[in-house]
VMD Tcl script that draws the C-alpha trace (Angstrom):
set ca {
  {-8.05 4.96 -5.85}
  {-11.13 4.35 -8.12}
  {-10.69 5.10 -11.78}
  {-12.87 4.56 -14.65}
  {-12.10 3.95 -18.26}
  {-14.75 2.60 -21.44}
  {-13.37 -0.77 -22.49}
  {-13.57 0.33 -25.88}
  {-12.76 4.52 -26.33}
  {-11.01 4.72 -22.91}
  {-8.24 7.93 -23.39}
  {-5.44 5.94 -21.93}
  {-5.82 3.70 -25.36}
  {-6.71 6.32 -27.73}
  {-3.37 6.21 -29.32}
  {-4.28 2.74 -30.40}
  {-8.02 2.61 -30.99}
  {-7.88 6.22 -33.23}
  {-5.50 4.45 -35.93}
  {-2.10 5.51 -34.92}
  {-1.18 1.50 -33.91}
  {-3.38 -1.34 -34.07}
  {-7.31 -0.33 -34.09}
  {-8.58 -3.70 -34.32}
  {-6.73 -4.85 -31.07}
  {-9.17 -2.99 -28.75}
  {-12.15 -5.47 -29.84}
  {-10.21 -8.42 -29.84}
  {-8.87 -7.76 -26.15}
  {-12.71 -7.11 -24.86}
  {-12.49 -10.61 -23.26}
  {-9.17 -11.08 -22.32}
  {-8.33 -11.00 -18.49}
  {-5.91 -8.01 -17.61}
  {-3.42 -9.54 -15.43}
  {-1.70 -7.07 -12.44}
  {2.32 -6.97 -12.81}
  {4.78 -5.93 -10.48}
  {5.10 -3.21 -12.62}
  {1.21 -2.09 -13.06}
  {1.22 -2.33 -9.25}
  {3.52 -0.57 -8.32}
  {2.15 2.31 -10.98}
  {-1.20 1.52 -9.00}
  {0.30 2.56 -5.37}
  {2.24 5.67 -6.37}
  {-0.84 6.93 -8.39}
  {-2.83 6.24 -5.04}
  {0.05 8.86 -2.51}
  {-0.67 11.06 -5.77}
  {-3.73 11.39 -5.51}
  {-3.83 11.50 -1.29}
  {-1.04 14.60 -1.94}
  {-3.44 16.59 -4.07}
  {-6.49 16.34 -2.22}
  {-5.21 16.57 0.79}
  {-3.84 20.09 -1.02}
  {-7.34 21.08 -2.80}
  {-8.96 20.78 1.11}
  {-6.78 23.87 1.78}
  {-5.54 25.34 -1.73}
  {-2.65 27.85 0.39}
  {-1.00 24.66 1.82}
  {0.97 21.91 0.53}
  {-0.47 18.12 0.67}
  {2.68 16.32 0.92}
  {2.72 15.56 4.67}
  {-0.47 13.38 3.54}
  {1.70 11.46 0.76}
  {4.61 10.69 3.30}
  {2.07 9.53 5.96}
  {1.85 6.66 3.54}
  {5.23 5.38 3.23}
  {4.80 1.59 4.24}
  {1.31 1.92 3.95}
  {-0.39 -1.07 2.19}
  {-2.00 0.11 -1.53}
  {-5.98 -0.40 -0.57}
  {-6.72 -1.36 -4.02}
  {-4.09 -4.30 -4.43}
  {-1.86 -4.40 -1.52}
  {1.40 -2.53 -2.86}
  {3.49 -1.01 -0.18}
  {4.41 1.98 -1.03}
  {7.82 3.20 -0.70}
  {10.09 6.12 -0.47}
  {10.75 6.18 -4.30}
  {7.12 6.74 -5.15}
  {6.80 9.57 -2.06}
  {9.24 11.76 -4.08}
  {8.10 10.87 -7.49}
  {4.55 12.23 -6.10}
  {6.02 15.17 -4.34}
  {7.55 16.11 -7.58}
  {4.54 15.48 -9.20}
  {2.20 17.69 -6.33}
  {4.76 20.20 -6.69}
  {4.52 20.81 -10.44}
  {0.97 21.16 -10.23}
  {0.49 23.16 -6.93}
  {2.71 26.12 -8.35}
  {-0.32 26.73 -11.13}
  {-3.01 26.66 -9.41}
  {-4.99 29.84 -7.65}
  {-8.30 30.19 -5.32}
  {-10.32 30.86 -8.36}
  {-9.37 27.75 -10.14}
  {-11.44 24.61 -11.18}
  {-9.35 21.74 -10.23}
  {-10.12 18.01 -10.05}
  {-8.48 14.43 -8.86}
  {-9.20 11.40 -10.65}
  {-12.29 12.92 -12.54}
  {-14.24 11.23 -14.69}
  {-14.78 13.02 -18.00}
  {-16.77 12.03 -21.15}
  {-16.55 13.55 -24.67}
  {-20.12 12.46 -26.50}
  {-19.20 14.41 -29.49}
  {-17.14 11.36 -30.12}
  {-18.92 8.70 -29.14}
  {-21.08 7.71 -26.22}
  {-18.66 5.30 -24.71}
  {-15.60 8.03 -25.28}
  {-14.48 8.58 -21.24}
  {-11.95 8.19 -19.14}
  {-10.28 9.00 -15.90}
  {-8.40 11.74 -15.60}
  {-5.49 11.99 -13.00}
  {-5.33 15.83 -12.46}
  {-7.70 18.88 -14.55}
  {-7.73 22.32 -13.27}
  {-9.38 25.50 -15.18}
  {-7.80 28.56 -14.80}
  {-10.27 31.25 -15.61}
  {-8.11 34.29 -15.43}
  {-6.32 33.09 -18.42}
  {-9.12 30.69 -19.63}
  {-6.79 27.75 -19.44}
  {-7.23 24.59 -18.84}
  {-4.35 22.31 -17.64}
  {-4.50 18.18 -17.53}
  {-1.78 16.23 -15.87}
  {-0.91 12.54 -16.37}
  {1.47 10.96 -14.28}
  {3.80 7.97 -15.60}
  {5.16 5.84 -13.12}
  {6.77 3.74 -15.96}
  {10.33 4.14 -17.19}
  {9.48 4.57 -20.70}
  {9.24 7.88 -22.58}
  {6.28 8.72 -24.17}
  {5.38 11.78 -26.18}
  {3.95 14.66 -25.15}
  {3.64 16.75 -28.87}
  {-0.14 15.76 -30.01}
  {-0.56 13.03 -27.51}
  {-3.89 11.55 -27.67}
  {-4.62 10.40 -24.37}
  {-4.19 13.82 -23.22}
  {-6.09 15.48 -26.09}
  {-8.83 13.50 -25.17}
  {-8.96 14.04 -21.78}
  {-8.44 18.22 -22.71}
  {-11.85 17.39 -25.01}
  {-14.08 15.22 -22.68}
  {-13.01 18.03 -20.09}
  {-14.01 20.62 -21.80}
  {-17.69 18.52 -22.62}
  {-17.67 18.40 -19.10}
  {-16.92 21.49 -17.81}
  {-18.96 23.59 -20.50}
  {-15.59 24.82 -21.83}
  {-16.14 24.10 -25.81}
  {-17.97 27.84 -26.53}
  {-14.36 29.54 -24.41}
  {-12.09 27.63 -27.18}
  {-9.77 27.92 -23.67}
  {-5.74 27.80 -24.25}
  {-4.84 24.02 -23.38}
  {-1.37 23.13 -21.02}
  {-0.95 19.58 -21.14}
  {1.49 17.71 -19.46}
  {3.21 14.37 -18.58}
  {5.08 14.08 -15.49}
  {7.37 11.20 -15.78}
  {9.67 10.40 -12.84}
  {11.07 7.08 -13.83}
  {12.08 8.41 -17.25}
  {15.52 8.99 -17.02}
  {16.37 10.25 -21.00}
  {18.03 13.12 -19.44}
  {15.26 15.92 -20.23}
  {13.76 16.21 -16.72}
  {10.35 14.61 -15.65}
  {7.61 17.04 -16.76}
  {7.47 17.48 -20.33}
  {4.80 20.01 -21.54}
  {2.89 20.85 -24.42}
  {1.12 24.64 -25.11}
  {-1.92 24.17 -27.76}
  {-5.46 25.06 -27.74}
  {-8.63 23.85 -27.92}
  {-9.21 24.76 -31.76}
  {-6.05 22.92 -32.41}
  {-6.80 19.59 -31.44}
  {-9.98 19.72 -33.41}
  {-8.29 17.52 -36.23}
  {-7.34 14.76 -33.65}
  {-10.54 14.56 -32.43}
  {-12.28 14.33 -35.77}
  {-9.82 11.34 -36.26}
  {-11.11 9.74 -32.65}
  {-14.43 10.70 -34.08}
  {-13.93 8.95 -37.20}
  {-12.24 6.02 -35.45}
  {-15.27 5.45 -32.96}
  {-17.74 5.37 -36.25}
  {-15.20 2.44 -37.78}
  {-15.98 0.20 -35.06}
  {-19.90 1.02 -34.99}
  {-19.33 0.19 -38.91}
  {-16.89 -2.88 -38.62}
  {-14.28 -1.93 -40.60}
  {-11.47 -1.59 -37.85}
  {-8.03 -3.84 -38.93}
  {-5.69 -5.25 -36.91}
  {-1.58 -4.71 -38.14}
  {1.87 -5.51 -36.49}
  {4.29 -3.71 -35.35}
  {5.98 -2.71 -31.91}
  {3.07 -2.49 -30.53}
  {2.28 -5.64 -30.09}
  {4.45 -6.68 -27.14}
  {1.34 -6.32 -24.17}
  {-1.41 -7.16 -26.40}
  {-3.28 -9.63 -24.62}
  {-4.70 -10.71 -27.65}
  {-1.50 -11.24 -29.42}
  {-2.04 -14.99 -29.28}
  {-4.79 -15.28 -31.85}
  {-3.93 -12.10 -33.97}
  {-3.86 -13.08 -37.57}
  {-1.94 -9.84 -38.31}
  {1.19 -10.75 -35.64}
  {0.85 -14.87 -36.64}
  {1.24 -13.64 -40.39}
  {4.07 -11.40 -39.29}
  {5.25 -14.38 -37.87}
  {5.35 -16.42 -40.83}
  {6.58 -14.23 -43.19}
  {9.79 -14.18 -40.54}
  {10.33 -17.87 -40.27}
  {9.81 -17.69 -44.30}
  {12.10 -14.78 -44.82}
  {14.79 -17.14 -42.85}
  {14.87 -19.73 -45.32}
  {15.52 -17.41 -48.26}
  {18.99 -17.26 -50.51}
  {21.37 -14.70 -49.08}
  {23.37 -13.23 -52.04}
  {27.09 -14.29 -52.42}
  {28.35 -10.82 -52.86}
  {25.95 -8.21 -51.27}
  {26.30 -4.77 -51.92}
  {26.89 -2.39 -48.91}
  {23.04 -0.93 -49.65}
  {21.80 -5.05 -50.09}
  {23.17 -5.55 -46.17}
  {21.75 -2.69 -45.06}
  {18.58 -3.19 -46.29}
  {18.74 -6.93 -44.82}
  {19.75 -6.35 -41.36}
  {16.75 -3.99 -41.38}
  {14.18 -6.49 -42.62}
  {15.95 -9.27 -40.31}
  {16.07 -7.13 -37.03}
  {12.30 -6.54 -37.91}
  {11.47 -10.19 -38.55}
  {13.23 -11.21 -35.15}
  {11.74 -8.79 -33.44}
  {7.65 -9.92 -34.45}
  {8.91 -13.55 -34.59}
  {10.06 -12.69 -30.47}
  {6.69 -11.26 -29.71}
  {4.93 -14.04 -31.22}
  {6.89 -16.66 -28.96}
  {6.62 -14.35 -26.03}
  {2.43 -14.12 -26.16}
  {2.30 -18.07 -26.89}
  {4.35 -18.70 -23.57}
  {2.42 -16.23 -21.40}
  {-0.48 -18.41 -22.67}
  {1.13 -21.25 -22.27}
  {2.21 -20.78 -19.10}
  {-1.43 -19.38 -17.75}
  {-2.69 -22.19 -18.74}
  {-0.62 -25.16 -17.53}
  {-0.12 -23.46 -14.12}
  {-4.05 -23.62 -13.76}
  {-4.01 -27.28 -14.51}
  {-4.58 -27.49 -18.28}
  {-2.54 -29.74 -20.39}
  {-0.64 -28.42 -23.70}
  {0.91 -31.50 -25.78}
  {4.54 -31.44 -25.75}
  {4.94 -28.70 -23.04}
  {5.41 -28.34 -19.04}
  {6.47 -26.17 -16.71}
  {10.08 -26.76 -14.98}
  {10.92 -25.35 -11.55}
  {13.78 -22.99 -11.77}
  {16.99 -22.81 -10.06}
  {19.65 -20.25 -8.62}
  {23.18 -20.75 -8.05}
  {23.93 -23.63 -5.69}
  {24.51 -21.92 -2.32}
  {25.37 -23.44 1.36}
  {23.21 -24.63 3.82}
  {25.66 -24.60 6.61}
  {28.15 -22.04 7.93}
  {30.83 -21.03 6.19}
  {32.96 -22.39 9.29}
  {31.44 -25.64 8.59}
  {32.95 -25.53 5.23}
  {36.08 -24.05 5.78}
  {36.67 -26.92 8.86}
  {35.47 -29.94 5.97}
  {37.91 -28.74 3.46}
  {40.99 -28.55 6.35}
  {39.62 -32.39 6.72}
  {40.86 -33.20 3.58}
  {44.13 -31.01 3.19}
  {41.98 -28.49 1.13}
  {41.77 -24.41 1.56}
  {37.93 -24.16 1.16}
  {38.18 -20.19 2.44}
  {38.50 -16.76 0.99}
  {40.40 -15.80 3.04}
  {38.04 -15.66 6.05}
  {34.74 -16.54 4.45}
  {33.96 -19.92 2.31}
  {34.17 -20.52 -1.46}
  {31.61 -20.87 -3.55}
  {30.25 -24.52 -4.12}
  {31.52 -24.98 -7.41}
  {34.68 -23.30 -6.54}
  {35.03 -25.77 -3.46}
  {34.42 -28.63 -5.57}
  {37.38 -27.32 -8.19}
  {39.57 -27.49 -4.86}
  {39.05 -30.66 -3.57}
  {39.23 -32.03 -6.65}
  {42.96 -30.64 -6.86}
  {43.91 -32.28 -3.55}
  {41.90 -36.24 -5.67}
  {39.31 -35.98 -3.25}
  {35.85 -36.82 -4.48}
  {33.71 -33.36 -4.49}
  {31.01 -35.78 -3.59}
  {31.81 -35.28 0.33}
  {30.18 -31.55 0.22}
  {27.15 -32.66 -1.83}
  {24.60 -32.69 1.28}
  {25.62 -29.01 2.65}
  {24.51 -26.94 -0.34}
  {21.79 -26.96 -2.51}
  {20.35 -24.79 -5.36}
  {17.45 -22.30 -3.98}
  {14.27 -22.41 -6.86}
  {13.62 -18.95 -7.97}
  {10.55 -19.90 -10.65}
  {9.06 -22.21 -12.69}
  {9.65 -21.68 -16.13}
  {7.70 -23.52 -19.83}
  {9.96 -25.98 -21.41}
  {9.48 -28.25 -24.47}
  {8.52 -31.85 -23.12}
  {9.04 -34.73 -26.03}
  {8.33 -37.44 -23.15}
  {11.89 -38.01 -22.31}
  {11.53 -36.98 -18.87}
  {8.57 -39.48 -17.69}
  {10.44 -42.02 -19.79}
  {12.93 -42.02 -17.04}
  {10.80 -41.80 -14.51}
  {8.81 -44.84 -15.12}
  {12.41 -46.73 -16.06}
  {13.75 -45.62 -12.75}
  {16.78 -44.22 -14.48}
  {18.16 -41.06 -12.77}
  {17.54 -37.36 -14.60}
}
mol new
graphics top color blue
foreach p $ca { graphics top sphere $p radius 0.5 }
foreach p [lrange $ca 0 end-1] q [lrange $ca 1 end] { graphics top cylinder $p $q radius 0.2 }
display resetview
């Protein structure tokens, strides 16, 4: 799958870069790397059997392209190696499905297109994941499917407003003023209202969002784009050096150290627990950007005074068969079963201590598996004991 989106007035952003969140972010995340996730990669590879479904259905508009999709189950993602797997086969046939119904032999339709809307700036385009005119009903219909689990809006949603505009740039649609059908299909979304959630406008009515994008795109020629915190601000890249989420910040670790009233009124509390549960919550995203950082940058060998990274740990678990077990603890008078399997380490421990017998004699047949590294505050203690010999 090969998309393309503008760094700067890409659609998928446009609820951020137009002014309804944080403007200013997009320029300061120009030069910060965009790290896969499990979770972006996973959105990568059932966006990929998408897109196989619906071309294999445009080859031959009368038949269905989901034998295509399920062909891929196992399958390696060719972009970043994601195996796709049977959950992402039926969120696409849903997806396929919902689009396939709409479409006739006279329609314009489209996978991963790449459309551009000039009238709002030169760098305003973006790839869309489905567009089909309908000229019958002069319609035009844009798809965008969510593999997250979050909800997102589909009344005046930007991304898809801007993909209706840039489409109709493209297509030579703006003199029709054609009906608009946009939708989200969201699989993963389980809220209870079902996974496609669709909006009815037209292309008049959008007009006043896209004088906003308009108006947006001319604030960043101009420089006077500002950066502000708020929820938002949880995967900015950028978050590290953001003097709007480090003054957030501050004003929380401030806010902690003033007088609580002895009496509060019932509105006083209210009010409090608001502003605290909002403090918290910026002082949390603060912490959580400085230890991605942190973390990026010690595990590629840089050094950050005072911190280091610590391997992780799971429970301890055995390294021997349970028979093993259950035939040490008989040694030494003590049950070590369950009935017919073995107790946990600490739980075989706990017995033998019962029966005075040092839990020392099972030490060498478990151990604790490591699951991670993790960042943790170093004040020197630890190479302190090293060098001394001591043990940790």
């Amino acid at each position: 799958m090969i998309t393309e989106h503008s760094k700067l007035f890409g659609f998928s952003g446009a609820h951020r870069w137009s002014g309804d969140a944080c403007p200013g972010s997009v320029l300061m995340c120009l030069d910060e790397p965009n790290e896969d996730t499990e979770e972006s990669r996973e959105g990568d590879a059932a966006h990929w059997v998408c897109e196989v479904m619906l071309k294999a259905f445009l080859e031959r508009v009368d038949h269905s392209g989901v034998a295509a999709g399920e062909r891929l189950l196992g399958v390696a993602n060719p972009t970043n190696g994601a195996i796709v797997t049977e959950e992402m086969i039926e969120a696409a046939i849903g997806y396929h499905n919902s689009i396939v119904q709409n479409v006739t032999t006279k329609s314009q339709a489209a996978v991963e297109f790449r459309v551009a809307a000039p009238s709002i700036h030169a760098q305003a385009y973006g790839t869309a994941d489905f567009l089909y005119y309908q000229s019958e009903t002069n319609t035009l219909y844009v798809f965008d499917f969510k593999y997250g689990h979050k909800a997102l809006p589909i009344f005046r949603n930007k991304q898809l407003m801007g993909y209706a505009q840039a489409a109709c740039e493209t297509w030579g649609l703006t003199d029709l003023k054609p009906r608009l059908c946009l939708n989200l299909y969201m699989p993963r979304c389980f809220d209870g209202r079902g996974a496609l959630r669709t909006w009815n406008t037209s292309y008049d009515e959008i007009q006043y969002d896209v004088a906003q994008m308009r108006l947006a795109a001319q604030q960043y020629e101009d420089g006077t784009t500002k950066v502000c915190s708020g929820s938002w601000c949880y995967k900015c890249p950028a978050g590290y050096k953001c003097p709007a989420i480090r003054d957030a910040a501050g004003y929380a670790i401030d806010y902690s150290y003033s007088p609580v009233a002895a009496e509060p009124s019932n509105d006083h509390i209210a009010y409090e627990l608001d502003v605290a549960y909002k403090a918290a919550d910026r002082l949390k995203q603060r912490i959580d950007m400085l230890e991605t950082r942190a973390t990026h940058k010690i595990t590629h060998g840089e050094f950050i005074q005072g911190y280091r990274m610590d391997t992780t740990y799971g429970r301890d678990s055995w390294s021997v068969p349970a028979k093993t077990v259950i035939d040490i603890g008989n040694l030494y008078g003590a049950d070590l079963s369950k009935p017919d399997v073995a107790l946990t380490p600490n739980q075989a421990a706990a017995a033998l201590k019962k029966k005075g017998v040092d839990a020392a004699v099972i030490k060498p047949y478990y151990s604790k598996s490591k699951t991670g590294v993790k960042l943790v505050q170093d004040d020197g203690t630890r190479a302190k004991l090293i060098f001394s010999g001591e043990k940790q």
